[in-house]
C-alpha positions as CSV (number, residue, x, y, z in Angstrom):
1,X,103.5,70.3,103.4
2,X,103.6,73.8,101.5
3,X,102.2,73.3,97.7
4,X,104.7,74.5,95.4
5,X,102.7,78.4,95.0
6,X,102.8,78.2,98.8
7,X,106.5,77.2,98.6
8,X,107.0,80.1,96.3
9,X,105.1,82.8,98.2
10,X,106.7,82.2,101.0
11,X,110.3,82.3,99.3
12,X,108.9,85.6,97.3
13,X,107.6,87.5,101.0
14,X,111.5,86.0,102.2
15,X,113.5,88.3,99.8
16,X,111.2,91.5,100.1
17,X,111.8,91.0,103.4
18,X,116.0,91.1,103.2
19,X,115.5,93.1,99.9
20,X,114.1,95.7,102.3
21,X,116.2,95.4,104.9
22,X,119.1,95.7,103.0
23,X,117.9,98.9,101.4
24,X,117.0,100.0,104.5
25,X,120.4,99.6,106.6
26,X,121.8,101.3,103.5
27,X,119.6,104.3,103.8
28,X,120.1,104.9,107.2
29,X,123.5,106.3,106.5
30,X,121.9,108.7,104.5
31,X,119.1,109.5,107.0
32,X,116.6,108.5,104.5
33,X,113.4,106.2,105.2
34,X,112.7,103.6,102.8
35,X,109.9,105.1,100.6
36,X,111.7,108.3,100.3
37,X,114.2,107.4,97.9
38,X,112.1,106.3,95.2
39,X,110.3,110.2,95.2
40,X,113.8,111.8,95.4
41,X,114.9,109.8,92.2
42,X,111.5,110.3,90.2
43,X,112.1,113.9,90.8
44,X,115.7,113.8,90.1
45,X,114.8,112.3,86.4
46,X,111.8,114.2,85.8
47,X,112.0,117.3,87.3
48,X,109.7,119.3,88.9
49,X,105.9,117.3,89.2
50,X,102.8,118.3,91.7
51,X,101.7,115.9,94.1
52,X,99.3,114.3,91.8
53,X,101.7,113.2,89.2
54,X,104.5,112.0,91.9
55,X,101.5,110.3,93.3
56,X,101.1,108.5,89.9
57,X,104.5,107.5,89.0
58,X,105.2,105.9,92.5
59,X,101.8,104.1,92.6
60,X,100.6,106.0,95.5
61,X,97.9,107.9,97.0
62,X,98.5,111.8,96.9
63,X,97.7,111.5,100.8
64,X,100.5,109.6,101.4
65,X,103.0,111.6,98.5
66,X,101.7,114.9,100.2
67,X,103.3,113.4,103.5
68,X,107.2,113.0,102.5
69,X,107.0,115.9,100.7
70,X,106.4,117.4,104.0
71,X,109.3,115.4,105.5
72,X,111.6,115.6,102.9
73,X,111.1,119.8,102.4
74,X,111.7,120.0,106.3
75,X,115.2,118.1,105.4
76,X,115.5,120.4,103.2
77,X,115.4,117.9,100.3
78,X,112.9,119.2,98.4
79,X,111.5,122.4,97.7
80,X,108.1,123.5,96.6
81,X,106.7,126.8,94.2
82,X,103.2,127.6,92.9
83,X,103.0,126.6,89.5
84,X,102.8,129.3,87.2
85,X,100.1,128.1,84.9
86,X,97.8,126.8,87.6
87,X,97.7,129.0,91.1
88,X,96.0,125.7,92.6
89,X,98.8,123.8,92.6
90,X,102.4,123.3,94.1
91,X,105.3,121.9,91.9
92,X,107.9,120.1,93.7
93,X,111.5,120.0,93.0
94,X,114.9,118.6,94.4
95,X,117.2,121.0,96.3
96,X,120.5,120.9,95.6
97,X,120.9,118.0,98.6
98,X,118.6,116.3,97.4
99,X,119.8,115.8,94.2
100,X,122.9,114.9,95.8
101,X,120.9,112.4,98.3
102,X,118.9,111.4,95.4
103,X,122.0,109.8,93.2
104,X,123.7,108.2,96.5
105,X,120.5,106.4,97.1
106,X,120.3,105.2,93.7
107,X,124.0,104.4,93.5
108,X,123.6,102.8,96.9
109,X,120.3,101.0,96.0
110,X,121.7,100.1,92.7
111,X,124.7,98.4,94.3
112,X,122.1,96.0,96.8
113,X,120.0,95.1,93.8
114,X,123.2,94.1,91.9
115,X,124.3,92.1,95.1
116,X,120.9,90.3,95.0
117,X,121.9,88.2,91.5
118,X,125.1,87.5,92.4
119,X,126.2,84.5,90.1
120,X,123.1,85.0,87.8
121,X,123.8,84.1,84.3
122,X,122.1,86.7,81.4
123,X,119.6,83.4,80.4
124,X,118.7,83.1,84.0
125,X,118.1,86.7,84.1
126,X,116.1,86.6,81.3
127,X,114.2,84.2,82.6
128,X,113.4,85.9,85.6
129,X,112.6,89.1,83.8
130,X,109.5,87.0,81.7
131,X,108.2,85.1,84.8
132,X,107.8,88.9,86.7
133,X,106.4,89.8,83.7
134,X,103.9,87.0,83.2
135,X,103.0,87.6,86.9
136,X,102.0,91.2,86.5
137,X,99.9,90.8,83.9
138,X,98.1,88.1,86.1
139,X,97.7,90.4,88.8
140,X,97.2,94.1,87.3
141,X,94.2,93.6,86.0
142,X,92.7,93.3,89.2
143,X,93.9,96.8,89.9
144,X,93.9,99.0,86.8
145,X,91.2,102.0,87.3
């Protein structure tokens, strides 16, 4: 028998899991992999970053950014320019598809997450909202620098 933070771990890995799958059968359609989205949209509302600072806002290593900016500038999603102030360093931007790419993902995404609390009332939603909360502050701690 599963103790009830068993119970709720399990139920918690159970909804990533169609969460993610959702998003992902979504994405397809747009010929988009799962993380890419997420760097498309922080672009598309912050403009043009470097690697380290896309890195930072998607809670990522710069490795791993410096890989689907690859990807997404061979789609021709993004683009990428020297940054005037700093010869060192690359500043990314959207192209004009991936703007585009960027707000069907988040309308598409958007529309998923809405699906997921279906029948939610605003308390329950509040609710919810405070016990994520609460649960982050447990955890982050752990893995602040």
């Amino acid at each position: 028998m599963l103790s009830k933070i068993e119970e709720i771990s399990l139920l918690q890995r159970q909804f990533l899991t169609y969460h993610r799958l959702n998003h992902q059968k979504f994405l397809e359609g747009l010929g988009l992999y799962y993380g890419q989205p997420m760097m498309l949209m922080c672009l598309a509302d912050n403009g043009e970053l470097s690697q380290k600072e896309l890195a930072r806002f998607l809670h990522t290593s710069s490795a791993a950014v410096a890989v689907s900016v690859k990807r997404l500038e061979k789609k021709g999603l993004l683009k990428k320019r020297v940054d005037k102030e700093d010869m060192r360093f690359n500043k990314i931007a959207l192209t004009e598809e991936g703007a585009k790419k960027a707000a069907a993902a988040k309308k598409g995404m958007g529309a998923v997450d809405k699906r997921c609390f279906d029948g939610f009332s605003e308390e329950e939603l509040d609710a919810l909202v405070r016990f994520y909360e609460r649960m982050i502050k447990n955890l982050e701690s752990e893995v602040k620098e």
